[in-house]
N, C-alpha and C positions, 0 to 999 in steps of 0.2 A: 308863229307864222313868219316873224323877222327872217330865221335859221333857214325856214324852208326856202324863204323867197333867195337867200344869199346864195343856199346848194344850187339852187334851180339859177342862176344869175350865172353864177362862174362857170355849169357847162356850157350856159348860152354862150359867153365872153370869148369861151376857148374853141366856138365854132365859129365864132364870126367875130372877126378883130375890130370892123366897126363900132362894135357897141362899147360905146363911154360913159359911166356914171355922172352924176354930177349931184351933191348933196347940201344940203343949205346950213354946211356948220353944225351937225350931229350925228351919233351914227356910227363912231369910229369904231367902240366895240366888235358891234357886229361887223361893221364892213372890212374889219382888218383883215380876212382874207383876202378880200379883193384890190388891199394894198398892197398886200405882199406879191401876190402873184402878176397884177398888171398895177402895177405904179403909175405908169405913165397913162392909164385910161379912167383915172378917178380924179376928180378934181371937186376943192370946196370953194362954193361959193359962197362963203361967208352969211350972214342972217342978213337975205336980201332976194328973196324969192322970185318978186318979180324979175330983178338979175338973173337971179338964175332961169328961169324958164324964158328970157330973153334971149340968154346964151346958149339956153340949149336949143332954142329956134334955128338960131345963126351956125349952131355947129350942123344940125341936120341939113340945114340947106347946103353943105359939102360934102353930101353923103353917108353922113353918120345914122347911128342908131343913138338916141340919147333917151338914158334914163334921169329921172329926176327924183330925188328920194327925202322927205321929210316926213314929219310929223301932225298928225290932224290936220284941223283947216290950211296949214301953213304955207302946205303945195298946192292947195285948192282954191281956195277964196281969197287968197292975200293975190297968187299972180294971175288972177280970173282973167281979167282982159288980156295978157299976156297969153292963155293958155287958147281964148278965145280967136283973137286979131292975128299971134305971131304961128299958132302953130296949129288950130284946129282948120283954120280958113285957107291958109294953106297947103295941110296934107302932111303937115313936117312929122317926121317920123321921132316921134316924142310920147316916150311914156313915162306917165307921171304913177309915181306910184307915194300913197298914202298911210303909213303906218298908224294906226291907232285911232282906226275909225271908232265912232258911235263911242261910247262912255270911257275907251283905255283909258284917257287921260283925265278921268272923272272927278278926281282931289284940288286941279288944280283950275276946277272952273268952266263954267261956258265959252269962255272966248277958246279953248282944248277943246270940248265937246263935238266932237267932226260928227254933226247929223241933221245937215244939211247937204253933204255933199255929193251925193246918187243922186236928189232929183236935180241937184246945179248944174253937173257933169255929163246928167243922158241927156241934157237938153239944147246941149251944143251942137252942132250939127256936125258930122263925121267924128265924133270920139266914138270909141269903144271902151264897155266899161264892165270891169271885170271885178267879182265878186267874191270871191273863194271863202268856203265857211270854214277851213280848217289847213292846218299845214300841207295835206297830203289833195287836196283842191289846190293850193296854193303851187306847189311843185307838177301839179301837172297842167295848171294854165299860162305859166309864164310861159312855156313854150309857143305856148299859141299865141299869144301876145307878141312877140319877137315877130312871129309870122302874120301877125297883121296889120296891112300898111298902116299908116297914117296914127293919126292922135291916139293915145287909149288911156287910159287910167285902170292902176288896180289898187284897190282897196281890203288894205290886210288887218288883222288886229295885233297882237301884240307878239310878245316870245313866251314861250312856257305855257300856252294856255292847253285846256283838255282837246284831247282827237275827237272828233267824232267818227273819222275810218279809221279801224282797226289796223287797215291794211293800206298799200298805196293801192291811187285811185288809176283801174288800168286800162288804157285808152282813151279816155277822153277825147270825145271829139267835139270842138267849139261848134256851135255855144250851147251844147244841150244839157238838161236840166241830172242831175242826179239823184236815184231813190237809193234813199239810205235802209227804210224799213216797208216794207210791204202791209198795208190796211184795207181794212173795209168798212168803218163807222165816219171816217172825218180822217182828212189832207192837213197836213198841217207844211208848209211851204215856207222857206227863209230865203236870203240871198245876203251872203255875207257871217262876221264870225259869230252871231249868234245863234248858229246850226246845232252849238255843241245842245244849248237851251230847248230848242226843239227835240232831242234826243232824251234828253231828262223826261221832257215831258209825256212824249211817248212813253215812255217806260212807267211810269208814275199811271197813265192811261189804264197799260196793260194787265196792271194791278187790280184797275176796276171793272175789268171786263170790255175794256173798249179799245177796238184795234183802230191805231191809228197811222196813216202812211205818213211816211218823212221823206220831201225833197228838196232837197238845195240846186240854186239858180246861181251857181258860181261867174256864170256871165249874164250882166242887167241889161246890157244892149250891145248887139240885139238881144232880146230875150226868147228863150225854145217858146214859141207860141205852140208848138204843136204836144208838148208835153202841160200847160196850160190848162190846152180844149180837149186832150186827152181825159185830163184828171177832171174839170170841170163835166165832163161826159158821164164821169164815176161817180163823180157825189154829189150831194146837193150842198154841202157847206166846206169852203176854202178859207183853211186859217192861214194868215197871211203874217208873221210876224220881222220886223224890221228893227235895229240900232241905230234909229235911224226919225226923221218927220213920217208920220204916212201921207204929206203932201207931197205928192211930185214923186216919190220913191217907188220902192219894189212894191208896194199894194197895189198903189195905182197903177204900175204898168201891167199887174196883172189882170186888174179893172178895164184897162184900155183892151187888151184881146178879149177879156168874156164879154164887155158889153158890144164890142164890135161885131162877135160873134155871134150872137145875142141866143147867147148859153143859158137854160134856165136855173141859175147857180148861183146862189148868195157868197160873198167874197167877207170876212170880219178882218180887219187891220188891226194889229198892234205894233205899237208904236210910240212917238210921241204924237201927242196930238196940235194943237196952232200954238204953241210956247219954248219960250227957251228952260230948259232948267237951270233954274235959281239957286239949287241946291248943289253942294259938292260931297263926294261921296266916293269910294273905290269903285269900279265897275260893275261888281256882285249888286251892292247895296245900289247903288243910281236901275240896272235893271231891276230889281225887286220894287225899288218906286214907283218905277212906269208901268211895272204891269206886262215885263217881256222875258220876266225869267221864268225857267221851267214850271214850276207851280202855276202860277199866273195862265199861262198859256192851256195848264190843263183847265185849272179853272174853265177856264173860258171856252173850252171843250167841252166838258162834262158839263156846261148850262147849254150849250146848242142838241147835245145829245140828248138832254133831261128834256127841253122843249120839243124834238122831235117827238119824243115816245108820250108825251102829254098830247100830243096834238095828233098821234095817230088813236087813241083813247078814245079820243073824242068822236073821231070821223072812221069807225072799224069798218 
């Protein structure tokens, strides 16, 4: 998602000369393209976050496009009140973008572990927050992102990770929801890189005779409420899976439109639940502990599915 975010960055840069990076001191691998080609529009801010998302306040307030680019919490929870005071409450045209949300950085600990930062971030008032579950999400929402004023965040995973689109994703129109697979037994709904997960599990599903839909919510707010109450309309059970708390994150916001709606639809979250994880571990292995990798997830299908046809048994 690094790759795709850089492709999708540099035609932005070469449409519109406003736009200046600004990075907290890592990065340079990948962002060597965008040294080469614009020098003078990248700038490091050394490891000092709230610096930098101070600076990048002060440059937008000259008309700039300022992106800000680190790694898990780093950009998120370290320059909080910065992202909150200098640039959300203002309107400063400031995107913050998050590499290595939810487990990437899973070896080297909790204080890495970015899975709190969807529900920190939709609960600002005027961010937009963008979610892309795969490289080919990723390149087609930065665009949209450029094109929407004020504060936004986008939250990516790592480089190298599996596709879940075959193919790139063609049109996109912000902020609606994308189906990846077509069902009829159970929804299974992600926002963010652990889409590829949901796709595993699908498949693993289909093996047992139970069709499952797959759609990703590349952008978390706003989020397609009508794609939601759409799919709430379809089934009676929404698996919700997140890299993420399911306090305050993508469950709940899709809790907030079915109970406002007041959809007759049970909503199951996976997630972490009210904890830090304690343990360190590669990405794979930290999802398989909580309960949000592909198996898991069927799991956790195949007992709503086994409960449905017990409980229609009963009441013929």
């Amino acid at each position: 998602m690094r790759d795709a975010f850089v492709r999708a960055l540099l035609r932005e840069m070469a449409r519109d000369e406003r736009i200046v990076l600004v990075t907290g001191d890592l990065g340079f691998g990948v962002l060597r393209p965008v040294k080469e080609q614009f020098p003078d529009r990248l700038l490091n801010a050394g490891i000092a976050e709230q610096s930098m998302v101070g600076l990048a306040a002060g440059l937008a307030a000259t008309g700039r496009k300022v992106v800000v680019y680190s790694i898990g919490n780093f950009p998120t929870l370290r320059p909080l009140e910065q992202i909150r005071n200098d640039c959300a409450y203002h309107g400063a045209d400031v995107k913050i973008v998050c590499v290595g949300g939810g487990f990437v950085y899973g070896s080297l600990g909790m204080s890495h572990h970015a899975t709190e930062d969807m529900a920190v971030l939709r609960a600002i008032p005027g961010v937009t927050c963008f979610t892309p579950g795969d490289p080919a999400e990723t390149e087609a929402v930065v665009p949209a992102m450029f094109q929407t004023p004020g504060t936004c965040y986008l939250r990516l995973g790592r480089g190298n990770e599996p596709h879940a689109h075959e193919e790139p994703v063609p049109d996109w129109r912000f902020p609606k929801a994308i189906r990846l697979r077509e069902g009829r037994d159970i929804a299974l709904l992600s926002a963010g890189g652990i889409l590829v997960e949901l796709k595993r599990a699908a498949e693993k599903l289909a093996e047992a005779g139970v069709s499952a839909e797959v759609v990703s919510f590349p952008c978390l707010k706003p989020l397609d409420r009508e794609a939601v109450l759409s799919l709430a309309g379809r089934f009676t059970d929404l698996i919700t899976v997140e890299e993420h708390t399911i306090l305050g994150g993508f469950g709940g916001a899709v809790c907030e439109v079915i109970a406002e709606a007041g959809c007759p639809c049970r909503v199951h979250r996976l997630g972490l639940k009210d904890e830090f994880s304690a343990v360190v571990g590669n990405q794979a292995y930290l999802r398989h502990l909580y309960g949000i990798d592909g198996e898991a997830i069927a799991e956790k299908a195949m007992a709503l599915i086994n409960e449905k046809r017990t409980d229609a048994g009963r009441n013929p």
